[in-house]
Biopython code that builds the backbone (N, CA, C, O; Angstrom):
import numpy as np
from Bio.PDB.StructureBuilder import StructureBuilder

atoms = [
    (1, "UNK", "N", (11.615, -22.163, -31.861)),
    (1, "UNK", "CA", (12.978, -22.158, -31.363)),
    (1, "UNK", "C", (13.001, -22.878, -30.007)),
    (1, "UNK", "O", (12.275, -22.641, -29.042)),
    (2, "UNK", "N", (13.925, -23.759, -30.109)),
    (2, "UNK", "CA", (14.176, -24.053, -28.683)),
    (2, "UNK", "C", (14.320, -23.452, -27.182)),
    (2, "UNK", "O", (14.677, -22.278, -27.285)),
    (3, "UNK", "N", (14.223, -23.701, -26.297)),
    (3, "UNK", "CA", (14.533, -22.715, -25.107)),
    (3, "UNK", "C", (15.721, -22.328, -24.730)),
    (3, "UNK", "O", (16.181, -21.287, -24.260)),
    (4, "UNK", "N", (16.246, -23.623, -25.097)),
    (4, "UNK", "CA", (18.189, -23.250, -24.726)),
    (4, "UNK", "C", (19.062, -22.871, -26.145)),
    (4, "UNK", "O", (20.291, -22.818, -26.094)),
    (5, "UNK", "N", (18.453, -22.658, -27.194)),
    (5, "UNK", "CA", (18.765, -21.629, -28.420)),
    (5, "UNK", "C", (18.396, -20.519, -28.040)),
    (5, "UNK", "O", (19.209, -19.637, -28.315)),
    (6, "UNK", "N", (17.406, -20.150, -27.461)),
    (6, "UNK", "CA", (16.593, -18.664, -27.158)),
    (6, "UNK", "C", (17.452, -18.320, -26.328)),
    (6, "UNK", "O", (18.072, -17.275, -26.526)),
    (7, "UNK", "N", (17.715, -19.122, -25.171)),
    (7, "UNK", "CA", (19.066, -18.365, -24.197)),
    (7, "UNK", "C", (20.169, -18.063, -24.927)),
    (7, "UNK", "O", (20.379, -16.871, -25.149)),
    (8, "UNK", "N", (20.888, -18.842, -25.330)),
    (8, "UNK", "CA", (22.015, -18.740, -26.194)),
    (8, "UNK", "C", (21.874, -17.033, -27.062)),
    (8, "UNK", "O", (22.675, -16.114, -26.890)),
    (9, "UNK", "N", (20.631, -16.988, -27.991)),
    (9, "UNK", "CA", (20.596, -15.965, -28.373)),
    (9, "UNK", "C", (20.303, -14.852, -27.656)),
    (9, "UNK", "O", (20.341, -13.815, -28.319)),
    (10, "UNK", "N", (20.104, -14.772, -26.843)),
    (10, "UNK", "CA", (19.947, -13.739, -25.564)),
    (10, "UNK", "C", (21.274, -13.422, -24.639)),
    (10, "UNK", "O", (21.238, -12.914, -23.518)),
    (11, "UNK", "N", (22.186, -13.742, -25.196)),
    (11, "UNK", "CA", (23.450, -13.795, -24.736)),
    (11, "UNK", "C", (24.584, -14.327, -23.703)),
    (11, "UNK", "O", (25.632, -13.953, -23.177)),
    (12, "UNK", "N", (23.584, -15.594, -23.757)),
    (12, "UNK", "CA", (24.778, -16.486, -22.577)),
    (12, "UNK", "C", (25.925, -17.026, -22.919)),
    (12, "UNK", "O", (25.861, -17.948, -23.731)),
    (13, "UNK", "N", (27.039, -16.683, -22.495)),
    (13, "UNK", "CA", (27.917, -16.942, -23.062)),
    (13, "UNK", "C", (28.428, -18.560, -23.098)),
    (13, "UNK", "O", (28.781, -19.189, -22.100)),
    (14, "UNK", "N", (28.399, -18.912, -24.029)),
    (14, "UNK", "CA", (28.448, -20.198, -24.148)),
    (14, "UNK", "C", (30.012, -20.854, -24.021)),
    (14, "UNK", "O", (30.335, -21.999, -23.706)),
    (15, "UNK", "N", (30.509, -20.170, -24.236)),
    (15, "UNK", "CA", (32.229, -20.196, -23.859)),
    (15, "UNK", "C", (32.619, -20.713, -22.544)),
    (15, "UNK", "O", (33.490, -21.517, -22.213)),
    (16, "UNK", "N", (31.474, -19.836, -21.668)),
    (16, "UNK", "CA", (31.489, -20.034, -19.987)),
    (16, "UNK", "C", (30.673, -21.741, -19.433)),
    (16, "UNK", "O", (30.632, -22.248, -18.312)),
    (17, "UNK", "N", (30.277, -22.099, -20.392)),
    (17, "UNK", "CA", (29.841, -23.378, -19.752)),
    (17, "UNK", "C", (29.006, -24.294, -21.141)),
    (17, "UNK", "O", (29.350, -24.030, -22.293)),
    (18, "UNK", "N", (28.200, -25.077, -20.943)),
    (18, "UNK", "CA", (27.068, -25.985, -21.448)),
    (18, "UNK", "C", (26.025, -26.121, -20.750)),
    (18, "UNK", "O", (25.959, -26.767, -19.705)),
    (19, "UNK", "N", (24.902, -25.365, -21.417)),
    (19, "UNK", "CA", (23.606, -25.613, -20.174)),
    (19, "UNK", "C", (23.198, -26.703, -20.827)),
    (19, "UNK", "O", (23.306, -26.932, -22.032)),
    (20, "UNK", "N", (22.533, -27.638, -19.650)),
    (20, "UNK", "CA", (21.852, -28.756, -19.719)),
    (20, "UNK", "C", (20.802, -29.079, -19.388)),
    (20, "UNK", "O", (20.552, -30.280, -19.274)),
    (21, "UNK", "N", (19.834, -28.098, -19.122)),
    (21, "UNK", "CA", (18.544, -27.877, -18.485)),
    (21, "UNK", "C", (18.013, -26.699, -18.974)),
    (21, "UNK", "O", (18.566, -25.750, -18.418)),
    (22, "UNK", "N", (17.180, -26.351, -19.771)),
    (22, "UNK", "CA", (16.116, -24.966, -20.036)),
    (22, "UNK", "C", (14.944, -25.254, -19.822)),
    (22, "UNK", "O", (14.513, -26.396, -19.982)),
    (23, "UNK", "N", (14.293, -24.348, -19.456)),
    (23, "UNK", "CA", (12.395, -24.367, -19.222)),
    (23, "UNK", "C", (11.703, -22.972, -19.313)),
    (23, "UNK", "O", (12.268, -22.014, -18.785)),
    (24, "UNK", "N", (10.635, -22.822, -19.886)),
    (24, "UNK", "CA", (10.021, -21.797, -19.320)),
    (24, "UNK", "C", (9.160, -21.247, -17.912)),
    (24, "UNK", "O", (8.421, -22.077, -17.382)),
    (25, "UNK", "N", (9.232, -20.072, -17.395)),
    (25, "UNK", "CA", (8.841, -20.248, -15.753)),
    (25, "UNK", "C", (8.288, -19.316, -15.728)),
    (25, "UNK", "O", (8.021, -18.776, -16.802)),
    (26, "UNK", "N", (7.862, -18.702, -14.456)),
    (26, "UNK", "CA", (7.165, -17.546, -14.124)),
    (26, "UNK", "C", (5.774, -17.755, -14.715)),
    (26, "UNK", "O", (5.355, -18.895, -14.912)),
    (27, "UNK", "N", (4.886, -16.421, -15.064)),
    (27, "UNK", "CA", (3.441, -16.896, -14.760)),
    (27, "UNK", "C", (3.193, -17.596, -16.201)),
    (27, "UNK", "O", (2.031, -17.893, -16.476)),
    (28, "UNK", "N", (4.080, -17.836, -17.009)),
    (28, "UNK", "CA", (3.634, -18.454, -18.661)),
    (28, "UNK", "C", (3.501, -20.194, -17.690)),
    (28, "UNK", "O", (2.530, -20.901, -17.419)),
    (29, "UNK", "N", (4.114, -20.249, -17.576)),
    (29, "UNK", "CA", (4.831, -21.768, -16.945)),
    (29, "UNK", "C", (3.074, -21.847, -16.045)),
    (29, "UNK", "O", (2.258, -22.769, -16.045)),
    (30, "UNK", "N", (3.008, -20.366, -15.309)),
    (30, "UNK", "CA", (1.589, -21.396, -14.502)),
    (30, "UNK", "C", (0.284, -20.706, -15.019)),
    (30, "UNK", "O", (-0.753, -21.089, -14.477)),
    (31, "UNK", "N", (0.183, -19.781, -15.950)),
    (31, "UNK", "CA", (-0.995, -19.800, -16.774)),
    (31, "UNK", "C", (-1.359, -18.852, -16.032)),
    (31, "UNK", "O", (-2.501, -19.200, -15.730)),
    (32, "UNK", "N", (-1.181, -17.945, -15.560)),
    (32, "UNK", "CA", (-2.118, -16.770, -14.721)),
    (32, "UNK", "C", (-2.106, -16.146, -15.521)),
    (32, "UNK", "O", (-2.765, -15.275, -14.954)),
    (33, "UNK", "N", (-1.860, -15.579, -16.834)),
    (33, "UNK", "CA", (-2.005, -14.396, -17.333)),
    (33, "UNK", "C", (-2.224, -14.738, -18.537)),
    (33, "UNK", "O", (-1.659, -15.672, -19.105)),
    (34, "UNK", "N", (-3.234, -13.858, -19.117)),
    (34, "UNK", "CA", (-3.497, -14.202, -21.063)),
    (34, "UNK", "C", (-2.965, -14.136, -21.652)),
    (34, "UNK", "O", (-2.232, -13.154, -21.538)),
    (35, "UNK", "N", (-2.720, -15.049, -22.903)),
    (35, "UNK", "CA", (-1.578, -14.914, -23.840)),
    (35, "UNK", "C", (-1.300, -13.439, -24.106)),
    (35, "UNK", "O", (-2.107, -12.555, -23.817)),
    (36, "UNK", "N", (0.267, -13.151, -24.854)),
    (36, "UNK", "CA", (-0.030, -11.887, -25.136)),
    (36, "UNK", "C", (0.147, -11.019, -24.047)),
    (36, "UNK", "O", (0.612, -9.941, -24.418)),
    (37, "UNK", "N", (-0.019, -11.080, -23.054)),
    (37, "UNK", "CA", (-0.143, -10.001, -22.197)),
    (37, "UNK", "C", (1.297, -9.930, -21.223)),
    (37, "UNK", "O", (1.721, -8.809, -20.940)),
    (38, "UNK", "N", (1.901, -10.938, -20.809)),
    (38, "UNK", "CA", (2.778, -11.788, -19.792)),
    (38, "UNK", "C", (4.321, -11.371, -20.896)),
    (38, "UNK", "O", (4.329, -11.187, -22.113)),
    (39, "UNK", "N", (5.483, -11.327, -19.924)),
    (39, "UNK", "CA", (6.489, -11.513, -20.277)),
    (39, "UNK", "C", (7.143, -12.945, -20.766)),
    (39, "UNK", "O", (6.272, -13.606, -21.330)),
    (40, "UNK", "N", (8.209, -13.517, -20.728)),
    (40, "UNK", "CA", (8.858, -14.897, -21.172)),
    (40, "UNK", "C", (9.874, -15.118, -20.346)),
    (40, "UNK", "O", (10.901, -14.591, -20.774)),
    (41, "UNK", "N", (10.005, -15.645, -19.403)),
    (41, "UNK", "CA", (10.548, -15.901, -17.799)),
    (41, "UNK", "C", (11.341, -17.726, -18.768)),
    (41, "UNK", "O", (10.829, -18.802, -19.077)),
    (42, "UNK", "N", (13.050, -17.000, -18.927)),
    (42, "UNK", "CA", (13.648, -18.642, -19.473)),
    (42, "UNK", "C", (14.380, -18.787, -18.211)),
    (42, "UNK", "O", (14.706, -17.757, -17.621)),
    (43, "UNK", "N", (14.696, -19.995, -17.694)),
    (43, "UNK", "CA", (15.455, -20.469, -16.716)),
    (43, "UNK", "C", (16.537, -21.171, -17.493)),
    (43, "UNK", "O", (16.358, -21.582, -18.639)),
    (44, "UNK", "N", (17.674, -21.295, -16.822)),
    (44, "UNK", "CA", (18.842, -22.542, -17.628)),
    (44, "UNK", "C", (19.800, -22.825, -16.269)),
    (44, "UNK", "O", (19.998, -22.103, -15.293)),
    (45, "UNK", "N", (20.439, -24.489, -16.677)),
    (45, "UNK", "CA", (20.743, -24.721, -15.621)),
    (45, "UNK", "C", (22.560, -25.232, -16.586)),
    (45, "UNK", "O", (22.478, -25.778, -17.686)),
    (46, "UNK", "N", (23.304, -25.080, -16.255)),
    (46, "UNK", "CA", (24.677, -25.005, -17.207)),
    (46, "UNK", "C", (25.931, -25.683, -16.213)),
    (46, "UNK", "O", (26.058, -25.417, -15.018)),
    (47, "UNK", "N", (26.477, -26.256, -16.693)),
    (47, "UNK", "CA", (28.115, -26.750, -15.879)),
    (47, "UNK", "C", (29.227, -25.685, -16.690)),
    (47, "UNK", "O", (29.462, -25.589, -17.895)),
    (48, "UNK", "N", (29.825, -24.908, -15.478)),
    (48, "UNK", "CA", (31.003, -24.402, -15.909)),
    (48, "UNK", "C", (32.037, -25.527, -17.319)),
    (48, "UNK", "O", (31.849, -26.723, -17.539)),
    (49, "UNK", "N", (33.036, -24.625, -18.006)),
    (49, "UNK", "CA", (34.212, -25.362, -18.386)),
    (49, "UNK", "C", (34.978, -25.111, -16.933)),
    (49, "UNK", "O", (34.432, -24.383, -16.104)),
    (50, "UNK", "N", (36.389, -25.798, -16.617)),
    (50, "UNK", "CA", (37.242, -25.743, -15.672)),
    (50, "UNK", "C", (37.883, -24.970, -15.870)),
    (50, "UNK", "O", (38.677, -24.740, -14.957)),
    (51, "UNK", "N", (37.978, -24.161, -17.004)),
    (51, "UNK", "CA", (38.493, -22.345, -17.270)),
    (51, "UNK", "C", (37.750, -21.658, -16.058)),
    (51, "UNK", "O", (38.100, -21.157, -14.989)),
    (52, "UNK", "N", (36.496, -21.879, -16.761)),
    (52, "UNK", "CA", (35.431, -20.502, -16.581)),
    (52, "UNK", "C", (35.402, -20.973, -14.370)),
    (52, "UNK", "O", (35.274, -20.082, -13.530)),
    (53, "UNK", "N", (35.522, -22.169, -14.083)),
    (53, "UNK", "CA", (35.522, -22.842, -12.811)),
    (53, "UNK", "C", (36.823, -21.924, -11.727)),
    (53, "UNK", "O", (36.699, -21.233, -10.716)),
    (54, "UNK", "N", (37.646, -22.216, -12.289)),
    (54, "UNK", "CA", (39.195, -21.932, -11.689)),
    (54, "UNK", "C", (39.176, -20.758, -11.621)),
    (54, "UNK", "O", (38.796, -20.233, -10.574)),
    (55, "UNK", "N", (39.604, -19.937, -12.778)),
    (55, "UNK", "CA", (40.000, -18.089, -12.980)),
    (55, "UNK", "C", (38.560, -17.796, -13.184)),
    (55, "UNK", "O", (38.795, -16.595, -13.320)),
    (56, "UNK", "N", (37.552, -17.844, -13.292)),
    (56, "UNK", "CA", (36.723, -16.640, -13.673)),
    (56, "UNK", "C", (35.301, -17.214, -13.048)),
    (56, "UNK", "O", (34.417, -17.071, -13.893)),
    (57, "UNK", "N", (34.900, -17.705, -12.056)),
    (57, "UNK", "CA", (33.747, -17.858, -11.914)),
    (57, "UNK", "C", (32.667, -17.017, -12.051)),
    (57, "UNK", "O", (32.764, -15.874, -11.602)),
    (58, "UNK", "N", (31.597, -17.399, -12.622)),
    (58, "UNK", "CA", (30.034, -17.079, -13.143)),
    (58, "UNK", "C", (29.211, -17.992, -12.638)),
    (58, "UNK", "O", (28.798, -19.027, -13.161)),
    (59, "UNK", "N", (28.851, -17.234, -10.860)),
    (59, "UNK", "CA", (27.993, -18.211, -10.351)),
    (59, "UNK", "C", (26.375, -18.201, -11.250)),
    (59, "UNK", "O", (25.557, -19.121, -11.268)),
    (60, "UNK", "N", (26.270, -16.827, -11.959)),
    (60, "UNK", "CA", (24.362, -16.806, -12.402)),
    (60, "UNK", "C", (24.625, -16.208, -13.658)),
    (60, "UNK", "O", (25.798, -15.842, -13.716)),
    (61, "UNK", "N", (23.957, -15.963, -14.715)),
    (61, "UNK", "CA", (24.406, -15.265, -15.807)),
    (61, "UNK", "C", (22.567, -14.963, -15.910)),
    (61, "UNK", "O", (21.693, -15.793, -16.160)),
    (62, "UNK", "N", (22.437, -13.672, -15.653)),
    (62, "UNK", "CA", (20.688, -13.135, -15.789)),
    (62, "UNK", "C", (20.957, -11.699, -17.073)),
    (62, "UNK", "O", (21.817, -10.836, -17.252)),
    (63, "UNK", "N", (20.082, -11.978, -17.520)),
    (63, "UNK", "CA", (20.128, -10.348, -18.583)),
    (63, "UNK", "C", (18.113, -10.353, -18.470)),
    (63, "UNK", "O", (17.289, -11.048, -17.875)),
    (64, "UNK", "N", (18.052, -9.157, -19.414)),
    (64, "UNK", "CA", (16.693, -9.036, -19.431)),
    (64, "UNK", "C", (16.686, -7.644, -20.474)),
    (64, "UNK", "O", (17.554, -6.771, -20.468)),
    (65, "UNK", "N", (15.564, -7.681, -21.294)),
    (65, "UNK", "CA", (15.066, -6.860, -22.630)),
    (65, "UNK", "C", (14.861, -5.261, -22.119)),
    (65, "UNK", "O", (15.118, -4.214, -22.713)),
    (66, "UNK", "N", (14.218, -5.532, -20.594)),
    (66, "UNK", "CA", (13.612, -4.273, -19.981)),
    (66, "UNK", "C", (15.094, -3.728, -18.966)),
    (66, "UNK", "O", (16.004, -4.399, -18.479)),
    (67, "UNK", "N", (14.871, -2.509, -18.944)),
    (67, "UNK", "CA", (15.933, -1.798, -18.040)),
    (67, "UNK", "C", (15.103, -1.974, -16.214)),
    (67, "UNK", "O", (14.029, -1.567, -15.771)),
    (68, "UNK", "N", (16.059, -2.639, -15.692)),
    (68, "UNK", "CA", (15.687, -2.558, -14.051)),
    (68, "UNK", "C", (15.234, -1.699, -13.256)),
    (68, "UNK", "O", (15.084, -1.828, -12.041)),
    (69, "UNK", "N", (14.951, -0.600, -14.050)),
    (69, "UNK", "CA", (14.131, 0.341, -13.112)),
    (69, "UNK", "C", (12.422, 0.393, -13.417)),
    (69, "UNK", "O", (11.608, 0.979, -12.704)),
    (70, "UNK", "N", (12.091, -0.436, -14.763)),
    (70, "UNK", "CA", (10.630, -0.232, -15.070)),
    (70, "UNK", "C", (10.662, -2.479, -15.504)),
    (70, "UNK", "O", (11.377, -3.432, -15.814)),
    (71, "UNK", "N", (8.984, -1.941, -15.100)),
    (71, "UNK", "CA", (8.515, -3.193, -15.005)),
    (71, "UNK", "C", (8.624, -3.942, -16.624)),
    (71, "UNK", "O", (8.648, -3.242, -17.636)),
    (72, "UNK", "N", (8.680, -5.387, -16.667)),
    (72, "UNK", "CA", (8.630, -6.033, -17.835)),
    (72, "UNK", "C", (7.221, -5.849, -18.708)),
    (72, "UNK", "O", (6.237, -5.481, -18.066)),
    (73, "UNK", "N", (7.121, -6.008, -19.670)),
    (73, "UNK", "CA", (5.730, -5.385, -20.570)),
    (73, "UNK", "C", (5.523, -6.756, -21.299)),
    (73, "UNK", "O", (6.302, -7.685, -21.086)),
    (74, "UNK", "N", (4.409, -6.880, -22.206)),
    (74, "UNK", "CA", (4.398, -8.479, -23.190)),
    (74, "UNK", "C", (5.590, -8.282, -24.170)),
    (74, "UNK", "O", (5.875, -7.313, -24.873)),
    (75, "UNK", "N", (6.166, -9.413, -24.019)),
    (75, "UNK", "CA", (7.319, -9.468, -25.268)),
    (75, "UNK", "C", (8.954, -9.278, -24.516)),
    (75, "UNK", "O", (10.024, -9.453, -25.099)),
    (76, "UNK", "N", (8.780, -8.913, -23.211)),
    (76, "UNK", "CA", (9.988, -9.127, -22.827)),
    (76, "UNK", "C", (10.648, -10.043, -22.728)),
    (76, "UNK", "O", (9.884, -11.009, -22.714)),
    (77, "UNK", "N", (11.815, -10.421, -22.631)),
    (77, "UNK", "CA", (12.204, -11.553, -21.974)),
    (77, "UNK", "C", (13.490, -11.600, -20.461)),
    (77, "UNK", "O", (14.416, -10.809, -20.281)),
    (78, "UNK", "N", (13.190, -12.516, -19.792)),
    (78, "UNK", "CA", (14.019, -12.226, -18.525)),
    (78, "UNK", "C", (15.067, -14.141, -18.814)),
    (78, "UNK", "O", (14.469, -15.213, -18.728)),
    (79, "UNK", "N", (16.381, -14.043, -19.084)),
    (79, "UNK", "CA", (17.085, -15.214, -19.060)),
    (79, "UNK", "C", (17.831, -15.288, -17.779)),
    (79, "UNK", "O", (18.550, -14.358, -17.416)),
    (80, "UNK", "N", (17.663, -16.462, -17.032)),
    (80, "UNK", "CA", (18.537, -16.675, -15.840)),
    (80, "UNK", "C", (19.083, -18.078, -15.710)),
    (80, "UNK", "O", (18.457, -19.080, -16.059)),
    (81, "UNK", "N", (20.305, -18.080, -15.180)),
    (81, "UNK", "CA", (21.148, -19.115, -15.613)),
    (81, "UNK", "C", (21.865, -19.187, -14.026)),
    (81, "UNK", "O", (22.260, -18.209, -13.392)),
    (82, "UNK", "N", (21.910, -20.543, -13.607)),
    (82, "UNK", "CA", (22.904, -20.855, -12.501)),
    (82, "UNK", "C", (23.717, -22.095, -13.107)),
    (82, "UNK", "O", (23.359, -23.033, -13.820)),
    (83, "UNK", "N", (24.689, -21.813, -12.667)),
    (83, "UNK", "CA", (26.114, -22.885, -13.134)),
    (83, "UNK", "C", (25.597, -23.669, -11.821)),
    (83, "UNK", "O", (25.075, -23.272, -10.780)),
    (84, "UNK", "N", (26.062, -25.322, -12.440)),
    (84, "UNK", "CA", (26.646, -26.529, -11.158)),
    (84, "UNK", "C", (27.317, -26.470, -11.273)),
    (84, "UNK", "O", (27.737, -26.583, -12.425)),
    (85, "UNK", "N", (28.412, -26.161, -9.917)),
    (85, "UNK", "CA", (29.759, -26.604, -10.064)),
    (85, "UNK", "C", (30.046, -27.632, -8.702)),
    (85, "UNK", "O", (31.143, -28.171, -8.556)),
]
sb = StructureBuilder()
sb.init_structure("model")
sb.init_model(0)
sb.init_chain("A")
sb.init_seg("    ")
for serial, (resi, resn, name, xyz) in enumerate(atoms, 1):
    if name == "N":
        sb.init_residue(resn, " ", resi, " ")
    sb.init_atom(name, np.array(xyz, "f"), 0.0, 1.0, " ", f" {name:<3s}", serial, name[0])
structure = sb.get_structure()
């Protein structure tokens, strides 16, 4: 799967913009940790529509698998998204 399908399915709302940039980051991206073991750190980089710009700005759109009070485990995933506007 692609990276910016994987966001998409992770719930960015796609209504709110077009990302034009995905990557993977965090320690997968720099290899510190053994397969398997490490979470899935997606980045995306998206242009508002001039809807979502005007009435409703969404400067970051972040979700994540794990609840914010306990640490990420293998298999999580963390999606983070900043709009250009």
């Amino acid at each position: 799967m692609e990276v910016i399908d994987e966001i998409i399915v992770h719930g960015f709302p796609a209504e709110r913009g077009r990302l034009i940039h995905a990557l993977v980051g965090g320690s997968q991206l720099h290899g510190v940790k053994p397969e398997g073991t490490d979470d899935r750190d997606l980045y995306g980089i998206y242009i508002e529509t001039p809807e979502s710009y005007f009435w409703q700005g969404l400067e970051h759109f972040v979700t994540s698998r794990a609840p914010q009070s306990e640490r990420n485990q293998a298999g999580d995933v963390d999606v983070i998204n900043t709009a250009m506007t």
